[in-house]
Z-matrix of the N, CA and C atoms (Angstrom, degrees):
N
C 1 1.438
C 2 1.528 1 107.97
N 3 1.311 2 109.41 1 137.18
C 4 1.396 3 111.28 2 -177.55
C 5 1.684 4 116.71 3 -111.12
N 6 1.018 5 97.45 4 125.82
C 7 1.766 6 103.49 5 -171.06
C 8 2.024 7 102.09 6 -93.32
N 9 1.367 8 105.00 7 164.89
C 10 1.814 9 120.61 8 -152.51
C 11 1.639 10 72.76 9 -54.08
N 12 1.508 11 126.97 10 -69.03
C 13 1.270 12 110.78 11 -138.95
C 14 1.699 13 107.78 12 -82.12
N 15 1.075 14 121.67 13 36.81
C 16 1.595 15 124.49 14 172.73
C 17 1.426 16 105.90 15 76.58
N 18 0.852 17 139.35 16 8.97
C 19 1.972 18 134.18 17 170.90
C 20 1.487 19 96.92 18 -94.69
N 21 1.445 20 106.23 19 147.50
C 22 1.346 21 118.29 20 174.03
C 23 1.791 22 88.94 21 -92.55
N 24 1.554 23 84.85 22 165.24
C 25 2.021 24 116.15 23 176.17
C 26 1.401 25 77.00 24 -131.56
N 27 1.590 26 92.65 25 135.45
C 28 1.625 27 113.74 26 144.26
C 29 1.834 28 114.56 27 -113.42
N 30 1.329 29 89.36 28 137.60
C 31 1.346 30 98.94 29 171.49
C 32 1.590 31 124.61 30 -67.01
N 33 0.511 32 120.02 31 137.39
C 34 1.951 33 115.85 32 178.06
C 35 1.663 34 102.10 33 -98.41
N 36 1.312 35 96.95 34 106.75
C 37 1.700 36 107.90 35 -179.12
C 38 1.556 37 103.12 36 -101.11
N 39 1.295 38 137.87 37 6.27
C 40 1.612 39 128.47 38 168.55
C 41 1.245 40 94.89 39 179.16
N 42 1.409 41 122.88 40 147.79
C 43 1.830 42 137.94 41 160.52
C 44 1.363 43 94.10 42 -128.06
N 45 1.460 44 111.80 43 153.22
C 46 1.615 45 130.61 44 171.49
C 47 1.081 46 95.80 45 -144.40
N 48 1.813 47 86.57 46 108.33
C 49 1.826 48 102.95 47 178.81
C 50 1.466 49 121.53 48 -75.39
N 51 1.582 50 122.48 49 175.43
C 52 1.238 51 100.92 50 164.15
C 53 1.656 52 111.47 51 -86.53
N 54 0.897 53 141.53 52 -0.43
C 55 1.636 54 134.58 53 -176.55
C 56 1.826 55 82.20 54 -82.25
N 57 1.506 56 142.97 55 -60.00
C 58 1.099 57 132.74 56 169.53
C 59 1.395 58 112.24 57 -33.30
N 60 1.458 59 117.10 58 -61.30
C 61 1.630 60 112.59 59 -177.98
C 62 1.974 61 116.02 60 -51.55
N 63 1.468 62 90.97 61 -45.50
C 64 1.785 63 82.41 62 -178.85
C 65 1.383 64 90.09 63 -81.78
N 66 1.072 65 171.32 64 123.84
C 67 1.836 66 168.95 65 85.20
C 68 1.650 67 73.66 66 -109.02
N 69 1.636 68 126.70 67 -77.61
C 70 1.246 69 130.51 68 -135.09
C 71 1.715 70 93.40 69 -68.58
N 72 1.227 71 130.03 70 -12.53
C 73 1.745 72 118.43 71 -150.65
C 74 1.596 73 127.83 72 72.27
N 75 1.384 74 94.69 73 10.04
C 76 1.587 75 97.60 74 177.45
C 77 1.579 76 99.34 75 -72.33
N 78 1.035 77 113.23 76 -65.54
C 79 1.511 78 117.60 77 172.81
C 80 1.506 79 122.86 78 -85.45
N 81 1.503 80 142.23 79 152.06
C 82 1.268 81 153.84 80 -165.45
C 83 1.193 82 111.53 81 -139.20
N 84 1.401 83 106.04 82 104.42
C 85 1.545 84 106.81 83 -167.60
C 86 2.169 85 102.84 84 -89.78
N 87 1.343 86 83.76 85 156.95
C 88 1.630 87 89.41 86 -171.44
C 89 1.266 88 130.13 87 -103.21
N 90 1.685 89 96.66 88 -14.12
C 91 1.448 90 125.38 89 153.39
C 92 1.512 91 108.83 90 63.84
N 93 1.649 92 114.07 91 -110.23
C 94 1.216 93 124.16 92 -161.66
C 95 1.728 94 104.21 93 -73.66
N 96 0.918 95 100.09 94 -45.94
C 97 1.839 96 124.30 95 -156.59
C 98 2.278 97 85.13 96 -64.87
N 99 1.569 98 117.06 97 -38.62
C 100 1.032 99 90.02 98 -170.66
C 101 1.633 100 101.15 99 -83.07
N 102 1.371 101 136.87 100 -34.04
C 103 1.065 102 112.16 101 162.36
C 104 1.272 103 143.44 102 -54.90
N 105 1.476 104 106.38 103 -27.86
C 106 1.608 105 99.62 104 158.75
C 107 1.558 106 121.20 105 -58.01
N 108 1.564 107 122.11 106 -18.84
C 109 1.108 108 119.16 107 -179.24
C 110 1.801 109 115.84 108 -79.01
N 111 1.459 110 97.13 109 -13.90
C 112 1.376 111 92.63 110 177.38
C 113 2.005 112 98.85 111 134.16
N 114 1.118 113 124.79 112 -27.50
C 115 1.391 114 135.78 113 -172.66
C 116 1.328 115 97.86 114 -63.98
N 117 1.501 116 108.30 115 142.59
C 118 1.457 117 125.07 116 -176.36
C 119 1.637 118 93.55 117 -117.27
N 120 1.474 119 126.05 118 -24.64
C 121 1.133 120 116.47 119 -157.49
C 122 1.526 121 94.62 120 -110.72
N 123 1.568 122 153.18 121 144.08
C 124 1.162 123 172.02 122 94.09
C 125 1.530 124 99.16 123 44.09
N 126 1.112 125 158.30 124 100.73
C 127 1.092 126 167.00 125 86.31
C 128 1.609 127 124.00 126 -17.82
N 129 1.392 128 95.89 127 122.14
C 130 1.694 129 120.87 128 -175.43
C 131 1.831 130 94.02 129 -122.26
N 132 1.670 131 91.69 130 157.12
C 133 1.590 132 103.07 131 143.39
C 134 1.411 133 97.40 132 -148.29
N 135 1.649 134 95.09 133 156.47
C 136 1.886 135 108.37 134 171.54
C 137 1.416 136 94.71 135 -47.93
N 138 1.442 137 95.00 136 163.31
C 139 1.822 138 119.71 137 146.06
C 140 1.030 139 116.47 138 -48.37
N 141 0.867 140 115.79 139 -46.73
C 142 2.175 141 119.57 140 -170.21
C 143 1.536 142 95.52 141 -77.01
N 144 1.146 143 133.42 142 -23.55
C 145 1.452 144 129.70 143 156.58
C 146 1.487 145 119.15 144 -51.92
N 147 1.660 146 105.84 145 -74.21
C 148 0.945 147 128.75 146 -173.25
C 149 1.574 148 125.40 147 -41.21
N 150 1.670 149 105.93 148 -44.94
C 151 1.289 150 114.53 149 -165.45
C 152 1.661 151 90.89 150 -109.54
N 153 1.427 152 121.76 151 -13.69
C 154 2.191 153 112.95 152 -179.82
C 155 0.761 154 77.45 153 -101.02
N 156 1.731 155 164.80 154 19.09
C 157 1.671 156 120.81 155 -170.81
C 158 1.708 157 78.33 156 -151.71
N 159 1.395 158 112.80 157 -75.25
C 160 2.059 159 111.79 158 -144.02
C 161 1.614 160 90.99 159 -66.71
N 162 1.397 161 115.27 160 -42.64
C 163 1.843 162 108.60 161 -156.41
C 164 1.806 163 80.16 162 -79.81
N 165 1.430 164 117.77 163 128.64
C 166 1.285 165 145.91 164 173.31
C 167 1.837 166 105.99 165 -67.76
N 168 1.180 167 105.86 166 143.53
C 169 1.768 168 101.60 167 -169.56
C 170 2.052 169 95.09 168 -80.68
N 171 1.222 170 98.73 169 151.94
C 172 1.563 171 96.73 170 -163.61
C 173 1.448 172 110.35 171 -53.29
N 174 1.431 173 109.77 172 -32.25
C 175 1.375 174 116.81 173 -164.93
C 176 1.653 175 110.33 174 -90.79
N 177 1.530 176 118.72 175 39.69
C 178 1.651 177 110.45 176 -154.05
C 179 1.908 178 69.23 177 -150.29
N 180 1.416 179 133.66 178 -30.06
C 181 1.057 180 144.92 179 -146.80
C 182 1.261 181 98.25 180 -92.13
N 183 1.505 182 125.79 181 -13.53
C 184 1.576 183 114.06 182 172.92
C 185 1.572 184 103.42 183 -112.53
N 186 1.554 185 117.20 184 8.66
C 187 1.523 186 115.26 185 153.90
C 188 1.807 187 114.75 186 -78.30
N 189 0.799 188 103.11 187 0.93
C 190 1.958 189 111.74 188 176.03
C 191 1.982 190 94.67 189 109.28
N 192 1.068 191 118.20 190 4.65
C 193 1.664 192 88.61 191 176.71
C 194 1.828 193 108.83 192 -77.27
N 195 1.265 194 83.97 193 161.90
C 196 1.506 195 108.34 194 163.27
C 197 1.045 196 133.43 195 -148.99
N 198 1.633 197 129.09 196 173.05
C 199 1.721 198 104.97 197 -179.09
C 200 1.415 199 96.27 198 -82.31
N 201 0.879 200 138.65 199 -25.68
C 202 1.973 201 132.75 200 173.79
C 203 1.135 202 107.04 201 -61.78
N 204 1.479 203 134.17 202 -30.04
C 205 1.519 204 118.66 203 169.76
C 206 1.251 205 126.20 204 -78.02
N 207 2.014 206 110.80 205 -36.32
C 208 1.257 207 100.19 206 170.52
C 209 1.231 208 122.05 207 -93.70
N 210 1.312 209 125.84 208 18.28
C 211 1.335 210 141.94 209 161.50
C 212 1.529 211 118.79 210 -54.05
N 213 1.626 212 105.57 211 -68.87
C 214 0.884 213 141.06 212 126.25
C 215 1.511 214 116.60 213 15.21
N 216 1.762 215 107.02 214 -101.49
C 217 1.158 216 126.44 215 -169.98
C 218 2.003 217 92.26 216 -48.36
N 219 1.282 218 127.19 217 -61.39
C 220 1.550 219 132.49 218 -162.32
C 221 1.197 220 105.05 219 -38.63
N 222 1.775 221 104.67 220 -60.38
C 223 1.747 222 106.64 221 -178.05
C 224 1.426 223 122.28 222 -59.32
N 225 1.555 224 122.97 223 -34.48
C 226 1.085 225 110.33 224 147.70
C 227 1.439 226 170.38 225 -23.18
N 228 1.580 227 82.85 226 -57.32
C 229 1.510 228 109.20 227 177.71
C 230 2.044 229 100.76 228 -90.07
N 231 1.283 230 100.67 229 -23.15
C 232 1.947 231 94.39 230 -177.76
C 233 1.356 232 99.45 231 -84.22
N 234 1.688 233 131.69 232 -30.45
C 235 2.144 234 125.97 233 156.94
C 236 0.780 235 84.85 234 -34.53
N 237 1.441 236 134.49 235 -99.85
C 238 1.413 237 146.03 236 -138.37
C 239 1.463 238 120.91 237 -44.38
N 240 1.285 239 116.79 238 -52.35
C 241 1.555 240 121.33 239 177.04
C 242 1.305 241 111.79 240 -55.66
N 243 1.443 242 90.42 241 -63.86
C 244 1.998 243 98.91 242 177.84
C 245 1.443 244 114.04 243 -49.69
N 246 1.272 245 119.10 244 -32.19
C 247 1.255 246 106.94 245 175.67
C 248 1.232 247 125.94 246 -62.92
N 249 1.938 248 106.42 247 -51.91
C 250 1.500 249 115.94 248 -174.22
C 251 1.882 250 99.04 249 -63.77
N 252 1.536 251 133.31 250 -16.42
C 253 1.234 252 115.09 251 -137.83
C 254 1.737 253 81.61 252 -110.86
N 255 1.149 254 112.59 253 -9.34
C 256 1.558 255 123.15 254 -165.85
C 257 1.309 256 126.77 255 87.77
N 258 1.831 257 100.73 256 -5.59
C 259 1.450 258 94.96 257 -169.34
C 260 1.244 259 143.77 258 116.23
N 261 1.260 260 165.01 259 -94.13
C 262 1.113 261 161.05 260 109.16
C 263 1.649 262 120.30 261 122.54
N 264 1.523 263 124.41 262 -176.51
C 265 1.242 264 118.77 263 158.30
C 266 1.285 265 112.73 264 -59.92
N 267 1.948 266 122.54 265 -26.52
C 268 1.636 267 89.32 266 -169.04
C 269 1.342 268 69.25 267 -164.87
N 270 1.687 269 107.41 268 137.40
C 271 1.627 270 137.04 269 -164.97
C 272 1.351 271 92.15 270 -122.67
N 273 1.590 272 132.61 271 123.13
C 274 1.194 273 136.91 272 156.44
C 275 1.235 274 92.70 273 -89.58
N 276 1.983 275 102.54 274 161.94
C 277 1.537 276 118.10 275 -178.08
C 278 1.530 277 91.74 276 179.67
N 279 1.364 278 96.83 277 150.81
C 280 1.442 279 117.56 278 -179.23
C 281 1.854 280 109.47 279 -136.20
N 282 1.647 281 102.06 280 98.04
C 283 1.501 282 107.52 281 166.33
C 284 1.289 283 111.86 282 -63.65
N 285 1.438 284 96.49 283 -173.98
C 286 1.701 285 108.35 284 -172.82
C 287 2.035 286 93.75 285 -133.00
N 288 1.419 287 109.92 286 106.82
C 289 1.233 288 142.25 287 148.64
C 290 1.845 289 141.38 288 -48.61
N 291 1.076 290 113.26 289 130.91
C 292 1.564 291 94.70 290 159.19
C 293 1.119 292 109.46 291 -124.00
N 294 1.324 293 135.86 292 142.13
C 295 1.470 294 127.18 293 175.41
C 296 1.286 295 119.05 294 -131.24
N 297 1.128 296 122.35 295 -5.13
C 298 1.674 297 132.75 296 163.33
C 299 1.597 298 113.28 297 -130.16
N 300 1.351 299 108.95 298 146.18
C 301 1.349 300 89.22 299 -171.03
C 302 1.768 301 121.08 300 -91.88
N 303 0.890 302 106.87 301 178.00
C 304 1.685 303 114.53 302 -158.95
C 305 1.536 304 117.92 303 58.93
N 306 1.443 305 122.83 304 20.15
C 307 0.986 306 109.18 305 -170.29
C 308 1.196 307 97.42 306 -120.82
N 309 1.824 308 129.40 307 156.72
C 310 1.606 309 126.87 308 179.68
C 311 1.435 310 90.70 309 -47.20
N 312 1.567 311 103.42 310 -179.28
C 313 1.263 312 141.05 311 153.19
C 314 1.819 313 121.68 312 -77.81
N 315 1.411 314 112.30 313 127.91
C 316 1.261 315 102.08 314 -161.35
C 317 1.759 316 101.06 315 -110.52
N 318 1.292 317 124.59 316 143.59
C 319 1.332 318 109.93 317 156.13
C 320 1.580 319 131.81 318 -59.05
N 321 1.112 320 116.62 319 130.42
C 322 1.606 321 125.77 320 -173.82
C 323 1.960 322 103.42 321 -116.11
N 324 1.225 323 96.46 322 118.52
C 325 1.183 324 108.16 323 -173.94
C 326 1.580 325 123.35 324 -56.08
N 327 0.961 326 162.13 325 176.06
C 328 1.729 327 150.92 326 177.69
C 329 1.834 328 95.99 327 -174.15
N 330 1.294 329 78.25 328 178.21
C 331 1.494 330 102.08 329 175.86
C 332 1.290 331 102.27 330 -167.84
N 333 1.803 332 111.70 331 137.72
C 334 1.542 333 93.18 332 -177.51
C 335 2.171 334 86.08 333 -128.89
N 336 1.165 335 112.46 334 143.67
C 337 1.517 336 114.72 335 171.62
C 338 1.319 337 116.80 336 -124.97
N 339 1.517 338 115.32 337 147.76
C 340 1.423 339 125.39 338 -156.15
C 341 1.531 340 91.35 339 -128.54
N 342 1.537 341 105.65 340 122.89
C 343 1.029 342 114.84 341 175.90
C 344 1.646 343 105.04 342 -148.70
N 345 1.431 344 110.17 343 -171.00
C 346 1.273 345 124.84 344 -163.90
C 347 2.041 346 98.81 345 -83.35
N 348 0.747 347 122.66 346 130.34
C 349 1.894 348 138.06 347 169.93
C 350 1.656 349 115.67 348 -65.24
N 351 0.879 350 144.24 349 -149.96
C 352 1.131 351 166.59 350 -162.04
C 353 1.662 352 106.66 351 -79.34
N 354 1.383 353 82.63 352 -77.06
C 355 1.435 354 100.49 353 176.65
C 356 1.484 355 136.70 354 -100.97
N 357 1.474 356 98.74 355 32.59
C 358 1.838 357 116.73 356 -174.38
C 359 1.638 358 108.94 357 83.84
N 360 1.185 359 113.80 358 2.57
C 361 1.895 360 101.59 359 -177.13
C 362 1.540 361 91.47 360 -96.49
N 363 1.353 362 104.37 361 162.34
C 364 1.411 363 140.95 362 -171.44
C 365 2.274 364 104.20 363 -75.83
N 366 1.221 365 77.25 364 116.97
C 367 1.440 366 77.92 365 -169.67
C 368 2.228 367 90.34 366 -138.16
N 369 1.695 368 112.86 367 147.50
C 370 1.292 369 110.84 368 171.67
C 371 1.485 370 91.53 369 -111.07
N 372 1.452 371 104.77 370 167.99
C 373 1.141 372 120.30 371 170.77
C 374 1.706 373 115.78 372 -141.35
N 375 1.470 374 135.10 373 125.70
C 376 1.253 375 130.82 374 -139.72
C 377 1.897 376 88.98 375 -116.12
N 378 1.163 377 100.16 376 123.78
C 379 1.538 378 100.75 377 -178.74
C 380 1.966 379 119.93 378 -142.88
N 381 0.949 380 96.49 379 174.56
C 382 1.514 381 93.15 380 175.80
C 383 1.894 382 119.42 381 -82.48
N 384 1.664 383 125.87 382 126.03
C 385 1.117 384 108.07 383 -174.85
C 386 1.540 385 130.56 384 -25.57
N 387 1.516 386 110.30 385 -40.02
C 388 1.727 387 101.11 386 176.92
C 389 1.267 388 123.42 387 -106.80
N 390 1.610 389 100.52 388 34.68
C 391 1.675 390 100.52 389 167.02
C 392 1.739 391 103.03 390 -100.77
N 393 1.306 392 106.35 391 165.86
C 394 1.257 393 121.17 392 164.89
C 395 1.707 394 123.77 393 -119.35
């Protein structure tokens, strides 16, 4: 649509918030555990996080993991980066994993991005490099 002085308007025909995304399970909020880690701002990760990365494979779960440890371990290691990296809209980082047992721990790649929430506050969201 073209307005008198030559700029287009777009209409906004749908938004999918994040309070919609965590109701639906698109997003998994981390709530307490990331402020205990030190986060002031609301912390999410995708599903494909949540259920490939924090929920521990059953058989890795009687080597001591848990999703509170590698929960845990993520928020950790994404302070740390952001700190050394200064920060930014979007902090890559790679924890250290186990996913079969007897085997080391592997780095798993992430990306976490900080952007504006619902209502303009500062919220991250912890995802896999080729999600958006």
């Amino acid at each position: 649509m073209n307005t008198d002085n030559g700029s287009e308007e777009f209409e906004l025909i749908h938004a999918y918030t994040r309070k919609q995304a965590l109701e639906d399970g698109v997003l998994v909020d981390l709530g307490a555990l990331a402020s205990e880690a030190g986060f002031r701002w609301p912390v999410a990760v995708t599903r494909t996080v949540y259920d490939g990365i924090l929920v521990p494979p059953k058989a890795v779960e009687q080597e001591g993991q848990s999703f509170t440890g590698r929960a845990w371990d993520l928020l950790t290691v994404l302070r740390l980066e952001a700190r050394r990296t200064g920060g930014g809209r979007e902090v890559r980082f790679a924890p250290l994993f186990v996913s079969r047992p007897g085997e080391p721990p592997k780095a798993v790649p992430l990306k976490a991005v900080s952007g504006p929430g619902d209502d303009g506050e500062p919220v991250i969201t912890v995802m896999l490099p080729d999600e958006d």
